[in-house]
N, C-alpha and C positions, 0 to 999 in steps of 0.2 A: 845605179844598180836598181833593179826594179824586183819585185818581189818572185818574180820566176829565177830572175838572178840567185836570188838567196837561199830559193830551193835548189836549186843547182850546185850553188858550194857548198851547203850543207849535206848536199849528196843523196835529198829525198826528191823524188818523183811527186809532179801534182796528183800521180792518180793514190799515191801513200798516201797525202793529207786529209783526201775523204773518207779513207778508208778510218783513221785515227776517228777524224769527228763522227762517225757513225759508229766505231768502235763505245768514243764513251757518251754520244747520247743512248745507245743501247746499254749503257751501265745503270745512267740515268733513272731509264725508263722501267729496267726491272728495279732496282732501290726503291722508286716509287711502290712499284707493285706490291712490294714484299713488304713494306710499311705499311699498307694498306690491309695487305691480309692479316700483317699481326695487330693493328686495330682491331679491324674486324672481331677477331677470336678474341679481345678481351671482354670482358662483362663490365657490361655496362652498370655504375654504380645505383644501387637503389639510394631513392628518398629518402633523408634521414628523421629520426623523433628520438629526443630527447626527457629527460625527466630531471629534475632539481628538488633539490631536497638544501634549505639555507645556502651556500656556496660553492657545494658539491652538485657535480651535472655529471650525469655522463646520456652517449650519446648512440644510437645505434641504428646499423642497417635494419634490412627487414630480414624476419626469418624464412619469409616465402611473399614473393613478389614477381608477379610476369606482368612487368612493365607496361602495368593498368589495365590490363586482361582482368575479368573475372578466373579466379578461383573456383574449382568445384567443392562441394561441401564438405568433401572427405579429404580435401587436403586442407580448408580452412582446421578442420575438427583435428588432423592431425598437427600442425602449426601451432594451434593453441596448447598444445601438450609438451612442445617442444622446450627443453630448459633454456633458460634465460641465461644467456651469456652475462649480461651487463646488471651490475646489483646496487642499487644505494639503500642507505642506512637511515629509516627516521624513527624518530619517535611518536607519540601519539599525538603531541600536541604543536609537533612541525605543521607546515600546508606542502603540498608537492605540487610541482610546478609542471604543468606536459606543457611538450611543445612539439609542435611538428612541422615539415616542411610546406610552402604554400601550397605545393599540385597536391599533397595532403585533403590538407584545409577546403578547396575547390572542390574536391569531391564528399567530402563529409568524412567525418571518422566518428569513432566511439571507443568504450571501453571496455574491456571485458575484466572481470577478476577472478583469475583459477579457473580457465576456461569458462565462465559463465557470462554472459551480457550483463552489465552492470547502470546502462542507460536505454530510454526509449527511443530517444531519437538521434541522428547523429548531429555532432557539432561543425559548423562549416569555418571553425574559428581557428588561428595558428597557435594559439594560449590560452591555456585554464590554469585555472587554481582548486586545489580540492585539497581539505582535508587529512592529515596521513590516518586520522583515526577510521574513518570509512576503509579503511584497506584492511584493517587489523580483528575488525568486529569479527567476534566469537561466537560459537552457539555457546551451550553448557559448559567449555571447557575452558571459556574464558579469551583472551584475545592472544588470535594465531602470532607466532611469532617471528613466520617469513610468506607473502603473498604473492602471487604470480600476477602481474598487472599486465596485461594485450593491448595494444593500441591496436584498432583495425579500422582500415580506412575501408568505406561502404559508397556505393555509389547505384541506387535503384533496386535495394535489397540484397546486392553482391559484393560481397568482400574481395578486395583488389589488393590487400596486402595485409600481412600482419607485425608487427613489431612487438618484441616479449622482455618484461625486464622483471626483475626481481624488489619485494621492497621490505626489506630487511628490520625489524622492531629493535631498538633502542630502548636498553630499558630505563 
């Protein structure tokens, strides 16, 4: 019996069986599609930065990031305002620990505290160590009790992202 045989008792025509196989590579080929465009439409995840405080880390996207685009200045200024989803708890005489991702690191970043720049230059490093008492300094009324710390990544004078966390005083 030969394979037109077997169409034949089975009662399909050879012109059915092309029709079937281009039936489901056209299934195929939209599946792909349509996978494709729901990637497409997801977002893409931002670079992450981190903070540690003893054994406590937490860890966070950016608040505003276009995927290493410069930022214009009114949305950096607006970003830095933005509340800090993510909070850890030190004390005065803990060290906080940044860290951030290498494409980070490759471009430079800095720090800002409470919207304000808190360094000259930026650091091209994926870890530092700092102090929690630098976050807490008071004028007159003594040492604040919760600090808004920005991580921004700067690259030729232009900020390319910002990351916002909270650093909460221990007393």
């Amino acid at each position: 019996m030969t394979v037109t045989d077997d169409l034949a008792v089975s009662g399909r025509a050879s012109g059915e069986l092309g029709r079937g196989k281009r039936r489901r590579a056209a299934a195929a080929v939209g599946a792909v599609a349509l996978g494709l465009v729901a990637l497409t439409a997801c977002d893409k995840p931002t670079p992450l930065a981190t903070v540690t405080v003893g054994s406590t880390t937490v860890t966070s996207e950016a608040a505003c990031y276009d995927d290493g685009n410069a930022l214009g200045n009114e949305k950096v200024a607006s970003c830095l305002k933005e509340s800090a989803e993510k909070t850890v708890k030190a004390s005065m005489e803990d060290k906080l620990r940044f860290g951030v991702d290498p494409k980070i690191a490759d471009e430079g970043w800095t720090i800002f505290i409470n919207g304000q720049p808190a360094e000259q230059e930026p650091n091209k490093k994926t870890y530092r160590t700092i102090p929690a008492s630098a976050f807490f300094a008071g004028g007159q009324g003594g040492a604040a009790a919760k600090t808004q710390v920005s991580i921004v990544e700067v690259s030729t004078g232009k900020a390319l992202g910002v990351w916002n966390f909270n650093i909460e005083r221990e007393s």
